[in-house]
Residue frames as qw, qx, qy, qz and C-alpha x, y, z in Angstrom:
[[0.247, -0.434, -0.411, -0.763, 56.45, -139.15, -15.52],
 [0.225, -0.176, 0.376, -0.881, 54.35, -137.73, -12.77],
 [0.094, 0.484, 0.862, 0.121, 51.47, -140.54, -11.60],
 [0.154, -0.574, -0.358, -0.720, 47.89, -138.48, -12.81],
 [0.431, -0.026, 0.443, -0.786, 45.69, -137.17, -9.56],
 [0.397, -0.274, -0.870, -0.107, 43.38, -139.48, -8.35],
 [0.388, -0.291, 0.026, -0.874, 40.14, -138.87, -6.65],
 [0.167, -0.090, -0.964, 0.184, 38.91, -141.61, -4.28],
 [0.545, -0.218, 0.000, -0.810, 34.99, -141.09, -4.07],
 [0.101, -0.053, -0.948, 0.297, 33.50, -143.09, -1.21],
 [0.419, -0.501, -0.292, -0.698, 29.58, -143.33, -0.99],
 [0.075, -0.035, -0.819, 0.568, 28.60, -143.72, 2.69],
 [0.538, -0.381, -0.340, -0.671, 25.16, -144.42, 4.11],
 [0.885, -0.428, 0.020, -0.182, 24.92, -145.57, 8.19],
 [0.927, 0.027, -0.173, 0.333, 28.57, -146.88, 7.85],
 [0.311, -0.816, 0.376, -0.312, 29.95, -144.76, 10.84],
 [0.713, -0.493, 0.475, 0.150, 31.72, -147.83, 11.98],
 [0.796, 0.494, 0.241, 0.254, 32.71, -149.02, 8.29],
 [0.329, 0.865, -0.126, 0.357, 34.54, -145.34, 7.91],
 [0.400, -0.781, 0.439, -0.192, 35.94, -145.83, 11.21],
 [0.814, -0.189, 0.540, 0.098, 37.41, -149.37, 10.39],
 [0.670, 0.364, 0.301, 0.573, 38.66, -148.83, 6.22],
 [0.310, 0.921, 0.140, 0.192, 39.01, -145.17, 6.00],
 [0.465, -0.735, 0.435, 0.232, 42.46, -145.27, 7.83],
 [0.686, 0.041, 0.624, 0.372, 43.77, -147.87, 5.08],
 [0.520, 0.652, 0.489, 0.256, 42.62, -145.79, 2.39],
 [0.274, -0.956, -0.022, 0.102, 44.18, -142.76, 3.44],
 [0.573, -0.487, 0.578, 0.316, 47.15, -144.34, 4.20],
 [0.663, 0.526, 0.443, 0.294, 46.93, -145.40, 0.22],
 [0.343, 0.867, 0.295, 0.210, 46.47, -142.25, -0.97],
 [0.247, -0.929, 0.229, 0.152, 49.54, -140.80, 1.19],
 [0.456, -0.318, 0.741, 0.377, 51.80, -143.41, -0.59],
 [0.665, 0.594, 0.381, 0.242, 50.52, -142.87, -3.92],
 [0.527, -0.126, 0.223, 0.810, 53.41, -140.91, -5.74],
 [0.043, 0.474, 0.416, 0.775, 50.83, -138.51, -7.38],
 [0.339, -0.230, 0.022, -0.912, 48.01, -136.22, -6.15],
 [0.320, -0.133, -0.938, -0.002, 45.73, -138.67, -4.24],
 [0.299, -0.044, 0.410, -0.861, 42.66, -136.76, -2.21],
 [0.124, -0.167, -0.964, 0.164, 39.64, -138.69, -0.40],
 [0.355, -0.109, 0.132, -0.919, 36.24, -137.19, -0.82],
 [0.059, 0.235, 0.904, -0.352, 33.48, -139.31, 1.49],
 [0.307, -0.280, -0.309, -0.856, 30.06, -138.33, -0.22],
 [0.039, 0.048, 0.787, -0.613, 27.51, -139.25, 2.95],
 [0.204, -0.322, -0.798, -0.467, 23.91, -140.36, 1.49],
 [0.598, -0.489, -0.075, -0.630, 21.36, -138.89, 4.12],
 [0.336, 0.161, -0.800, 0.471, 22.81, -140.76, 7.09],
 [0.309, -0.766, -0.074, -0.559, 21.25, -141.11, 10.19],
 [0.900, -0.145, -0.164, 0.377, 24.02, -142.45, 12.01],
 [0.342, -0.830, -0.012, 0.440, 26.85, -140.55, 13.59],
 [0.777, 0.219, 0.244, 0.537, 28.68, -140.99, 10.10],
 [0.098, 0.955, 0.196, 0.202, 28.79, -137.16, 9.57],
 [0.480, -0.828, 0.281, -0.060, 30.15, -136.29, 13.25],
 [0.882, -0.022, 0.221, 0.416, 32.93, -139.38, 12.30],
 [0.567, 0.637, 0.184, 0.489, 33.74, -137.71, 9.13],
 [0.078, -0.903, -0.081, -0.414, 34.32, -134.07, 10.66],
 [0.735, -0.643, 0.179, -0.119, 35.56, -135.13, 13.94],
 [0.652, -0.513, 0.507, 0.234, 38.17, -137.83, 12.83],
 [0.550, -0.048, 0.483, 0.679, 38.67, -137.27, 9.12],
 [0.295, 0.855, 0.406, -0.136, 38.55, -134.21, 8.26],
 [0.221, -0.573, 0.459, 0.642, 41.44, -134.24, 6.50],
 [0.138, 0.378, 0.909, 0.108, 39.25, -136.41, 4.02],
 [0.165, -0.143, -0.141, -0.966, 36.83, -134.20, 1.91],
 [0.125, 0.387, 0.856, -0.319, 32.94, -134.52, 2.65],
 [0.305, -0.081, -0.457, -0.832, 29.52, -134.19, 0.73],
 [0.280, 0.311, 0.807, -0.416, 26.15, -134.49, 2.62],
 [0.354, -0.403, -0.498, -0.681, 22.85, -135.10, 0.86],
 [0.415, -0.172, 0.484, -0.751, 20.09, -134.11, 3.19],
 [0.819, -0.067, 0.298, -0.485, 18.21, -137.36, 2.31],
 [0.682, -0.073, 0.700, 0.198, 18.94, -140.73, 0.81],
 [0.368, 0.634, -0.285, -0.618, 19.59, -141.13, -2.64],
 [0.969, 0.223, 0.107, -0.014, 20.82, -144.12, -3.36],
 [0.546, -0.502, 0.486, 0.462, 24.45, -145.33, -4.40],
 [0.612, 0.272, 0.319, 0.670, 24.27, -143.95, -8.07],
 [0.155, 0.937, -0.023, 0.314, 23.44, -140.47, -6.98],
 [0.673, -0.585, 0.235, 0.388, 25.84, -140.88, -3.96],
 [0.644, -0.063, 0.423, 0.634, 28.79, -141.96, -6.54],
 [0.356, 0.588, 0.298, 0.662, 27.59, -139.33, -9.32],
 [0.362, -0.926, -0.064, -0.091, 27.49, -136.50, -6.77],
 [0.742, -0.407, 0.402, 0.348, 31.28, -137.59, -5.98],
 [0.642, 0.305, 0.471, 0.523, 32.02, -138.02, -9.34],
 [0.252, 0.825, 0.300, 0.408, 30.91, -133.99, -10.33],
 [0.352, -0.928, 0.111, 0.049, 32.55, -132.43, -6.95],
 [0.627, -0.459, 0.411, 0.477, 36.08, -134.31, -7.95],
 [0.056, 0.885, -0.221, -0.405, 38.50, -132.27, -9.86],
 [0.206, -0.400, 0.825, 0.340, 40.71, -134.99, -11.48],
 [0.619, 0.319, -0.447, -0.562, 40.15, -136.75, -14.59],
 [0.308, 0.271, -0.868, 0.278, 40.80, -140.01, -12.54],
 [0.670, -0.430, 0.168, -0.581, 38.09, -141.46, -9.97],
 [0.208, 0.011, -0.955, 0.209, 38.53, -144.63, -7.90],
 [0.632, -0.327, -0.299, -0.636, 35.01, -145.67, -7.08],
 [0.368, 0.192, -0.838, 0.355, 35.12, -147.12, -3.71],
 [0.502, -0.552, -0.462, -0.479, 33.08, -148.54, -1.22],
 [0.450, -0.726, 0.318, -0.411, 32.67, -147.76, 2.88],
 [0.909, -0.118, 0.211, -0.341, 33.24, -151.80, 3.20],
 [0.901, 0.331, 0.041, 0.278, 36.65, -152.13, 1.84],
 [0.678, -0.514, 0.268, 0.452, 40.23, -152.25, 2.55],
 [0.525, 0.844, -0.108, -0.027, 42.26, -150.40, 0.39],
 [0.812, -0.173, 0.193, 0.523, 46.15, -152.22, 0.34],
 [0.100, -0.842, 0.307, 0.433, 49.03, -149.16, -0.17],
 [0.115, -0.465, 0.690, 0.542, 49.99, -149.69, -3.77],
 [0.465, 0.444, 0.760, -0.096, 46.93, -150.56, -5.40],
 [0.338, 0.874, 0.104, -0.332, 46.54, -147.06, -7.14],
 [0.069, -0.733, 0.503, 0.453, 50.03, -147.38, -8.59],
 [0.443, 0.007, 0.871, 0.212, 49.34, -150.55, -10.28],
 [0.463, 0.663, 0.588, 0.014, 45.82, -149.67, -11.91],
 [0.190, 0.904, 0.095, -0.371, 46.73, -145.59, -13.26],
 [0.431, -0.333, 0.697, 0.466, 49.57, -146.74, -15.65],
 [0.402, 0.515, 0.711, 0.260, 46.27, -148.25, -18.24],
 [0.231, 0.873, 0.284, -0.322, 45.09, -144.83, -18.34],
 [0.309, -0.538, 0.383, 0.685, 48.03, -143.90, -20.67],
 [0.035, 0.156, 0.843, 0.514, 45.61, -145.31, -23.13],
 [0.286, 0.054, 0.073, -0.954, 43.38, -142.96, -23.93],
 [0.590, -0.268, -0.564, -0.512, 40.47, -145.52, -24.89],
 [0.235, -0.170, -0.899, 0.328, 40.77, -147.16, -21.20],
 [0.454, -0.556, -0.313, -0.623, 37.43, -146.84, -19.52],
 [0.620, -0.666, 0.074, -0.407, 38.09, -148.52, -16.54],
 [0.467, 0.389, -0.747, 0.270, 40.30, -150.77, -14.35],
 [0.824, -0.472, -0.086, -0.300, 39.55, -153.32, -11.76],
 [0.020, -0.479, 0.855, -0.200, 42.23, -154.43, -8.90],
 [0.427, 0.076, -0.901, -0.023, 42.02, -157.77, -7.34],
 [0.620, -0.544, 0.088, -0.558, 39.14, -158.02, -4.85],
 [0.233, 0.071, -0.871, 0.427, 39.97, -160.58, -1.71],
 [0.547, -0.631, -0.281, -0.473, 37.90, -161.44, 0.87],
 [0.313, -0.851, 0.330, -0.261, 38.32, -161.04, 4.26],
 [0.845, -0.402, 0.353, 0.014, 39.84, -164.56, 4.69],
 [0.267, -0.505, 0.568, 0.593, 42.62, -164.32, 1.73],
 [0.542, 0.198, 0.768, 0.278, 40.51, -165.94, -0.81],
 [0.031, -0.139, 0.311, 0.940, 40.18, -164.39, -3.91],
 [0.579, 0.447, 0.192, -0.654, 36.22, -162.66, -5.07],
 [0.607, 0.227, 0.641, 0.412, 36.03, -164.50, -8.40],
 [0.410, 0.784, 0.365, 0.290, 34.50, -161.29, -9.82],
 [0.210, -0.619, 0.309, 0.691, 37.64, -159.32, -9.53],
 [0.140, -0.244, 0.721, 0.633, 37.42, -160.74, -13.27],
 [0.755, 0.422, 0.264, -0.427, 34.12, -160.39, -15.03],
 [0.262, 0.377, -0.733, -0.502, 35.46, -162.31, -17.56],
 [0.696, 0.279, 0.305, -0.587, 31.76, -163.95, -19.19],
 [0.026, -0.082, 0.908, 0.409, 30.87, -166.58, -21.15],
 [0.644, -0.004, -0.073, -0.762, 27.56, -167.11, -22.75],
 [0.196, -0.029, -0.977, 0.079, 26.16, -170.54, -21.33],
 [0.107, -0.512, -0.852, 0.017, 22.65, -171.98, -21.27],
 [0.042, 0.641, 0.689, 0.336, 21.49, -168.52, -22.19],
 [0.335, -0.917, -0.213, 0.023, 22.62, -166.42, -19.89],
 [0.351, 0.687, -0.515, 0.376, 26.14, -164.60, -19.07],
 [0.834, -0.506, 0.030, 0.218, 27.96, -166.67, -16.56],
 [0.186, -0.860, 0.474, -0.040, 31.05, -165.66, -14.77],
 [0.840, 0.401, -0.366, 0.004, 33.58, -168.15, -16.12],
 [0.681, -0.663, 0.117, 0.287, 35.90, -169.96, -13.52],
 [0.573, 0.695, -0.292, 0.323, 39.75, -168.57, -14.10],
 [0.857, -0.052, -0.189, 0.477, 42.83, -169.16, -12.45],
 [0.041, -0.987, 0.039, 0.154, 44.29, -166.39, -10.37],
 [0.660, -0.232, 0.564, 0.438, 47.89, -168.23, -11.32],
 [0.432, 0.297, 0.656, 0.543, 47.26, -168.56, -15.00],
 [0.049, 0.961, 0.238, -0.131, 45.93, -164.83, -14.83],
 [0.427, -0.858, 0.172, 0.228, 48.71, -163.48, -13.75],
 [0.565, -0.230, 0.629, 0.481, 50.81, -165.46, -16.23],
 [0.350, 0.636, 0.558, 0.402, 48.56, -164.47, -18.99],
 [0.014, -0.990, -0.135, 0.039, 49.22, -160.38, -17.70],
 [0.463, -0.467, 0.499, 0.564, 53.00, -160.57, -18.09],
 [0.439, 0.383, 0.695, 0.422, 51.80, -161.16, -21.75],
 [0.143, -0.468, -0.516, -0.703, 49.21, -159.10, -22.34],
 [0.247, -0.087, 0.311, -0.914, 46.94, -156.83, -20.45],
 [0.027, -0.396, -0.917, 0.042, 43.42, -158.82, -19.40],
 [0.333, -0.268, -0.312, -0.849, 40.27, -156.91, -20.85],
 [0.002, -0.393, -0.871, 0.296, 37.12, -157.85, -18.51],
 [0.025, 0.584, 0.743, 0.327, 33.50, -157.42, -19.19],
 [0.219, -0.861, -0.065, -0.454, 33.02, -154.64, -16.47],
 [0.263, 0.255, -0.657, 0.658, 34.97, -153.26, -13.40],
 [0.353, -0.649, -0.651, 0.176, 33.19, -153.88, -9.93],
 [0.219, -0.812, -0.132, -0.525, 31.40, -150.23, -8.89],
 [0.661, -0.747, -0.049, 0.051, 32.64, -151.14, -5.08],
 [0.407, -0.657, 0.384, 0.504, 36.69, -150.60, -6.62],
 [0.697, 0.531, 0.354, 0.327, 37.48, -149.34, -9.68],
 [0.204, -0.551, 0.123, 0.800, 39.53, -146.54, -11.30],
 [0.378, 0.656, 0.654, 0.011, 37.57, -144.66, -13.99],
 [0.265, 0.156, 0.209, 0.928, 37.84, -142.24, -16.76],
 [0.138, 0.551, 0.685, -0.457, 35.38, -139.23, -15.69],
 [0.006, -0.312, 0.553, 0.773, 34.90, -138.49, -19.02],
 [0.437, -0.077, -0.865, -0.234, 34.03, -141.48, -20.59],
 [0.021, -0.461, -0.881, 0.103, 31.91, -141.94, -17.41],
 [0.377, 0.607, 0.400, -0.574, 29.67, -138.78, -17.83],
 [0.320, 0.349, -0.573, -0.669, 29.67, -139.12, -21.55],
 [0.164, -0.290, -0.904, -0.267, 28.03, -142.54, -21.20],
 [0.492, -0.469, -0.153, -0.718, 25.72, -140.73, -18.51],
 [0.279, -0.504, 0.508, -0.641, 26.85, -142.73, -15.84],
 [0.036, 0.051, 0.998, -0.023, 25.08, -145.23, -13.99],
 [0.179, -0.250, -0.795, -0.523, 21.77, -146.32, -15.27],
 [0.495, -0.161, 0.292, -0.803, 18.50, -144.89, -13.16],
 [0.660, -0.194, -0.039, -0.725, 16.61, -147.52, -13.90],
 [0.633, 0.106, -0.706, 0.299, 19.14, -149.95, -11.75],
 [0.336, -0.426, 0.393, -0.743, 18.09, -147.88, -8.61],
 [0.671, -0.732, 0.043, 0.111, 18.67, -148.96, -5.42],
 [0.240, -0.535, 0.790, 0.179, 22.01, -150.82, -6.25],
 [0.630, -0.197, 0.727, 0.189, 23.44, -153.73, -7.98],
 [0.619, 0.673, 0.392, 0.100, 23.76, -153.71, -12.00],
 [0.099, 0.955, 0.182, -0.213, 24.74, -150.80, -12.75],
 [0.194, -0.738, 0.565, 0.314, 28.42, -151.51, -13.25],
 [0.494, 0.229, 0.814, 0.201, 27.57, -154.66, -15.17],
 [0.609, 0.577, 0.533, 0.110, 25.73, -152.55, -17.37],
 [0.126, -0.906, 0.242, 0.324, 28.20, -149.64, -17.12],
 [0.617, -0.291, 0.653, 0.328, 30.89, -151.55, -18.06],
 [0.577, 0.087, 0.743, 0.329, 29.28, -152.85, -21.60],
 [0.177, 0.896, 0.266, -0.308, 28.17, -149.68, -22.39],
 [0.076, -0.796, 0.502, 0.331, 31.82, -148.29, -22.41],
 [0.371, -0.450, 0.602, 0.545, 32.88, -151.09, -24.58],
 [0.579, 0.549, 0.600, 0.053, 30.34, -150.44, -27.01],
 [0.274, 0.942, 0.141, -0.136, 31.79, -147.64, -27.62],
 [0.899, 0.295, -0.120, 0.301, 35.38, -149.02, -27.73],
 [0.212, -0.740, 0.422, -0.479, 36.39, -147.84, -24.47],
 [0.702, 0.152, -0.694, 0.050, 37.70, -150.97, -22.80],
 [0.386, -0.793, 0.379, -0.280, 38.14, -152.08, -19.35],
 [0.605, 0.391, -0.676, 0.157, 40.88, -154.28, -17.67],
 [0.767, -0.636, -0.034, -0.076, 41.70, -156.43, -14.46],
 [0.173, 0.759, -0.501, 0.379, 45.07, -155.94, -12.37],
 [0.901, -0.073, -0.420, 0.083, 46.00, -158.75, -10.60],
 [0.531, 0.023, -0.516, 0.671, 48.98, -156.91, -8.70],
 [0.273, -0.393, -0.057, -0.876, 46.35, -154.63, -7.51],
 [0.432, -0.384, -0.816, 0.021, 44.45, -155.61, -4.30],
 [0.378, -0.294, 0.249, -0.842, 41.91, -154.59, -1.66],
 [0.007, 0.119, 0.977, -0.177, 39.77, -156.40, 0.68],
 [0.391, -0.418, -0.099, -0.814, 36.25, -156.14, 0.35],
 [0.315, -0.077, 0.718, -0.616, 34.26, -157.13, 3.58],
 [0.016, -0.519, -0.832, -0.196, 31.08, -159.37, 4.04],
 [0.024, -0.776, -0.628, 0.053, 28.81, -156.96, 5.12],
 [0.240, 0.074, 0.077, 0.965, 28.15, -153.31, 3.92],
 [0.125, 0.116, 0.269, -0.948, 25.65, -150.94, 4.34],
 [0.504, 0.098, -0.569, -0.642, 23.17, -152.57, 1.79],
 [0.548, -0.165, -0.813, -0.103, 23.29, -155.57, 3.29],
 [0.343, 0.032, -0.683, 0.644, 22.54, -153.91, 6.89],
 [0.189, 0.147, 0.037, -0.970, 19.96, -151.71, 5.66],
 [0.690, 0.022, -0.492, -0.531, 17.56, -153.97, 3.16],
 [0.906, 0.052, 0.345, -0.239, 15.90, -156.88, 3.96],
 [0.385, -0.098, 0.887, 0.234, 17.45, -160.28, 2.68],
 [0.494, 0.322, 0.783, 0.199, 14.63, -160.76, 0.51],
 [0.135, 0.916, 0.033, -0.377, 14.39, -157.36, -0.68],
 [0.119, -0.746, 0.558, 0.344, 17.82, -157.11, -1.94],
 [0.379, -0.091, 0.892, 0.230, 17.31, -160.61, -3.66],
 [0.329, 0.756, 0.472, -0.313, 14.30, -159.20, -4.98],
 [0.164, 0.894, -0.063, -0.412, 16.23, -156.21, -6.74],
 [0.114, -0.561, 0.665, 0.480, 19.24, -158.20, -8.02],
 [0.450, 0.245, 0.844, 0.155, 16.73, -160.58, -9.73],
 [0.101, 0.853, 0.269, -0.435, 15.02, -157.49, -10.91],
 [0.162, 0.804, -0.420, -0.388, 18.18, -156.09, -12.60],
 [0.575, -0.056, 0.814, 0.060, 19.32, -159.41, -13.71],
 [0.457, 0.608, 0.643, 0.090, 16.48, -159.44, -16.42],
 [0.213, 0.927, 0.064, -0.301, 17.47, -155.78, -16.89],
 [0.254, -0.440, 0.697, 0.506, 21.19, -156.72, -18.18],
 [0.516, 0.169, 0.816, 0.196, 19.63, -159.39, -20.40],
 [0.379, 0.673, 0.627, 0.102, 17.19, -157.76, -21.92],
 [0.132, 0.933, -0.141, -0.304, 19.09, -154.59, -22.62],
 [0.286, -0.649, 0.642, 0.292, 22.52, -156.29, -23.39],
 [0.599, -0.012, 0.799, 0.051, 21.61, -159.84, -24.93],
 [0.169, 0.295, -0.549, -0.764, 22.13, -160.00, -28.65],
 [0.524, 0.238, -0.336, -0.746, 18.62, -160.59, -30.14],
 [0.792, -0.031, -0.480, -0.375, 18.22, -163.70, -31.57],
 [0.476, -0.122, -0.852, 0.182, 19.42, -165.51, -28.22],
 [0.133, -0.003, 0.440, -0.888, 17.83, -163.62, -26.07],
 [0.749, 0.154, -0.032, -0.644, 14.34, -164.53, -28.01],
 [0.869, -0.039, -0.362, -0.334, 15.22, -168.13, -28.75],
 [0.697, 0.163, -0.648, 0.262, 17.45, -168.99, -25.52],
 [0.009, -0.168, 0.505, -0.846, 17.32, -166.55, -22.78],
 [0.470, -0.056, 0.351, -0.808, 13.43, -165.65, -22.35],
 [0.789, -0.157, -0.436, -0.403, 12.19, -169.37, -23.17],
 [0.471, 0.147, -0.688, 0.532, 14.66, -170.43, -20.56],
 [0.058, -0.096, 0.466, -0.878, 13.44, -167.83, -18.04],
 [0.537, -0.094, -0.249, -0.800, 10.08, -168.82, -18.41],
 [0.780, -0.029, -0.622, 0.069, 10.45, -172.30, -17.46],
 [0.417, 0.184, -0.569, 0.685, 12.27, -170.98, -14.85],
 [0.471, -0.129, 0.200, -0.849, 9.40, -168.67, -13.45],
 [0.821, -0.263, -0.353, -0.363, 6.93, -171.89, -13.88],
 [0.678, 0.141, -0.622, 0.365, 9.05, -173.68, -11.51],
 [0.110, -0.107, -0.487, 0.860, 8.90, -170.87, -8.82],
 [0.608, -0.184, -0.222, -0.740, 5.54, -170.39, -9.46],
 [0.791, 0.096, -0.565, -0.214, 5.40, -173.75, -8.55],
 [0.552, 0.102, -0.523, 0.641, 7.42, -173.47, -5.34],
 [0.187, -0.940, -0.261, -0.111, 5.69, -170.12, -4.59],
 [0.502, -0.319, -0.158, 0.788, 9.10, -168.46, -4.22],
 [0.029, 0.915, 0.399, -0.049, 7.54, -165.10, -4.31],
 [0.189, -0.736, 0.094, 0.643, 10.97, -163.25, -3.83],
 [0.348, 0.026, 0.669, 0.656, 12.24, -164.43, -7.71],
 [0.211, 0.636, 0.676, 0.307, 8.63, -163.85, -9.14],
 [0.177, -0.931, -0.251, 0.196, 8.46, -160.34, -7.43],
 [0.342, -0.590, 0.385, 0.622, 11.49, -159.51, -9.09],
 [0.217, 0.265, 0.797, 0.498, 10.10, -160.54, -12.63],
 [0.052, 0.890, 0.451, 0.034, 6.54, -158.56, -12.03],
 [0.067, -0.903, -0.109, 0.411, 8.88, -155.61, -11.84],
 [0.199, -0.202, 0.553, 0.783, 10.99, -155.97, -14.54],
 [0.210, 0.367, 0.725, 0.544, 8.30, -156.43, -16.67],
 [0.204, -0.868, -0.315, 0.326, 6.52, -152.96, -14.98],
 [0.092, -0.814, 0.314, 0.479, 9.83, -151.18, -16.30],
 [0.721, 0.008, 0.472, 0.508, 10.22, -152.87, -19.61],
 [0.280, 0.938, 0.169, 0.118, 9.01, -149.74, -21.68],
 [0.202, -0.970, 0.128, 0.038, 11.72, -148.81, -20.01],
 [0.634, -0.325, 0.660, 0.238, 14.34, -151.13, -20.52],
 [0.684, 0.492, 0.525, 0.118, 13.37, -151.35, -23.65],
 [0.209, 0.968, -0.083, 0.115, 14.49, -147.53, -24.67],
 [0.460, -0.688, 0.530, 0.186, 18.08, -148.41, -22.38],
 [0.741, -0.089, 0.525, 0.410, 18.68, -151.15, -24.91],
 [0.439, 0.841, 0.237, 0.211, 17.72, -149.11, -28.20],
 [0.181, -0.960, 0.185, 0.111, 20.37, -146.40, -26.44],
 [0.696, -0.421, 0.553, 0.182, 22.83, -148.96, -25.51],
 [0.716, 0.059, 0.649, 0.252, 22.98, -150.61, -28.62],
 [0.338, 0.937, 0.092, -0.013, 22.65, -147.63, -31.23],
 [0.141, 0.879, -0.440, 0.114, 26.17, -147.01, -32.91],
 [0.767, -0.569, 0.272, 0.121, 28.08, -149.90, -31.53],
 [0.265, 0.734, -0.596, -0.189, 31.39, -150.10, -32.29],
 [0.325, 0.083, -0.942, 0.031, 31.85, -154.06, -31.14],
 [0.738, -0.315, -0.211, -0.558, 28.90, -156.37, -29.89],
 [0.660, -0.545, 0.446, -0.261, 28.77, -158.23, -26.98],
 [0.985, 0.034, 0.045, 0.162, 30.04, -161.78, -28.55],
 [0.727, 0.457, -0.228, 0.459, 33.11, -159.91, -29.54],
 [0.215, -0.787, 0.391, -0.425, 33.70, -158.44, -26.55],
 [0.960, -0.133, 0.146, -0.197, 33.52, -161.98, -25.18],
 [0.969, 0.224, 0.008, 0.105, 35.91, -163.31, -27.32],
 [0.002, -0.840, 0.287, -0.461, 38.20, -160.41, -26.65],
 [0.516, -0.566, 0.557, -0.321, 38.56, -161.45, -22.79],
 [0.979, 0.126, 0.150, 0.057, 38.42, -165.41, -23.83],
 [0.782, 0.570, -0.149, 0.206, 41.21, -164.68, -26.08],
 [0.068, -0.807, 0.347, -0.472, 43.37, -162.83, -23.50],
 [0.645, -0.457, 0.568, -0.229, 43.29, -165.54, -21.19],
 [0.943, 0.314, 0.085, -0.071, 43.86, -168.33, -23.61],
 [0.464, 0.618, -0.511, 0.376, 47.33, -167.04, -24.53],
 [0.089, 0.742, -0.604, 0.277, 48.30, -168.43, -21.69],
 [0.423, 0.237, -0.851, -0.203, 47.81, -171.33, -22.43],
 [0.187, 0.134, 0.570, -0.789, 44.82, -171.53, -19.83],
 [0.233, -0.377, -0.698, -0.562, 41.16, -173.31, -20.82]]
C-alpha cells in the first residue's frame, strides 16, 4: 500500500538561521519518505531575512507570509488550511527531522480513530526529552509527567501500541480532520505553550486517541524562536498562566475543588511571601480569563466519551504490560 501524503507545516517567526540550519534535514525526510511528502514554511510577520531565506534557498519548500505576527496557533492553523493532505506533521523551525521518522508514525493512521502521533524527541546531546511521552499521572493534585523507561517503552511497543496523553505541537503527525473538528488550538492559550496539552485531551474525549513512536526520532534544539523573542520571565509568566488553564478546564471536579485549588493556594501564599511576582502574575491572569476558561471546560467536557482518569489508566496500562512500574 501506497504511504498517505504528508504535509510538513513549519511555523517560522525571526528563525532565518533556524531554517537555514533544520530545513535541509527535513527536506531531506520528506525526499525519502516513500509517499507524497511536501514542506510548506508558514512565516509569522518576520522581520528577519527569513522570507528572502525561504525564496532564495528553499524555494522548492512551499511558503505563507502573514503581514504581521500572529502567534504560533494562527501560524500552525494557517498551515494547517493551505495543506491539501489529510495528514499534517506539525513541526517546529528548531528541530531536526531524522530520514525515516514519517515512515514510522503514518502506519497508526490506518486507524481511523487515531488523532495524533508523537516520534521520539532527543535533545541535542542524545538524551532523550522525557515528554516525547506525555504519559500522566495524577499526583499531589496536579498532572505530573511520570518517569518511564525509554528501554521498557520500547519493549512494551513490540506488544502493544503506547497511547499518550497528548502529542508535542513542536512534532507531531495529525489527523486534519479531527484537528479542525475539535477547532484546533485553543485561543485562549495565545502566545504559545498549552495548547497541545489541551489539544491532545480534547481529541481523546472524543475517542480519538493519540500514540508515542519510539522508532521515530528528531532532535529538538535548546533554543527557538520563543525563547529568543520573550523575555525569560515573560514566557514563565505565560506557561504558569496556561498551567491553571489545563487544570481548571481538564481536572475532574471533585479534585480539582478539594486537591488542586487548595493546593494552589498555599502555593500562591508562599510566593506571595517570596514576592515572586512572575508565578503570581501568571495567576492574576488566569483568573482575568476564567469566564473564559470556564466556557472551554463546559465545551471540553460536554459529550465525553472517556474522562480523564480513564484516559490515564489507558496509558498506565500500556506500559505496565511490560512488566514496567
Amino acid at each position: 500500500m501506497t504511504a498517505r501524503p504528508i504535509t510538513i507545516v513549519i511555523p517560522n517567526f525571526n528563525g532565518a538561521h533556524l531554517l537555514r540550519r533544520n530545513l535541509p534535514s527535513v527536506m531531506q525526510a520528506a525526499a525519502q519518505y516513500p509517499g507524497d511528502a511536501r514542506v510548506l514554511v508558514v512565516d509569522d510577520g518576520s522581520s528577519d531575512d527569513s522570507v528572502e531565506v525561504m525564496r532564495q534557498e528553499f524555494s522548492a519548500a512551499g511558503l505563507v507570509v502573514h503581514a504581521a505576527n500572529r502567534g504560533f496557533a494562527d501560524a500552525i492553523h494557517t498551515g494547517v488550511e493551505q495543506a491539501s493532505t489529510e495528514l499534517l506533521f506539525l513541526l517546529n523551525s528548531d528541530v531536526e527531522l531524522h530520514v525515516g521518522c514519517l515512515e514510522h508514525l503514518e502506519p497508526y493512521f490506518a486507524d481511523p480513530d487515531v488523532f495524533s502521533v508523537c516520534p521520539l524527541i532527543l535533545r541535542e546531546d542524545g538524551s532523550v526529552n522525557p515528554h516525547s511521552w506525555n504519559f500522566r499521572v495524577f499526583r499531589r493534585g496536579y498532572l505530573k509527567l511520570h518517569r518511564w523507561n525509554l528501554d521498557a517503552a520500547r519493549e512494551s511497543r513490540k506488544r502493544n501500541k503506547l497511547p499518550t496523553l497528548y502529542a508535542s505541537g513542536g512534532g507531531m503527525l495529525v489527523s486534519k480532520t479531527k484537528f479542525l473538528a475539535l477547532g484546533g488550538f485553543d485561543s485562549i492559550f495565545k502566545p504559545y505553550y498549552g495548547e497541545d496539552f489541551d489539544l491532545g485531551i480534547r481529541a481523546w474525549y472524543r475517542g480519538w486517541p493519540s500514540y508515542f513512536e519510539p522508532e521515530a526520532t528528531l532532535v529538538h534544539q535548546s533554543q527557538g524562536s520563543i525563547k529568543e523573542s520573550a523575555k525569560r520571565s515573560n514566557v514563565k509568566t505565560i506557561r504558569r498562566r496556561n498551567k491553571y488553564f489545563i487544570e481548571w478546564i481538564h481536572m475532574p471536579a471533585a479534585r480539582l475543588f478539594f486537591t488542586t485549588l487548595p493546593i494552589t493556594l498555599i502555593q500562591l501564599l508562599f510566593e506571595l511571601l517570596r514576592f515572586d511576582r512572575v508565578n503570581l502574575r501568571g495567576f492574576v491572569l488566569a483568573i482575568r480569563s476564567l469566564p473564559a476558561a470556564l466556557a472551554a471546560r463546559r465545551s471540553a467536557q460536554g459529550g465525553q466519551e472517556m474522562g480523564l482518569p480513564a484516559i490515564l489508566a489507558k496509558i498506565q496500562d500500556a506500559y505496565s504490560r511490560s512488566g514496567s512500574r
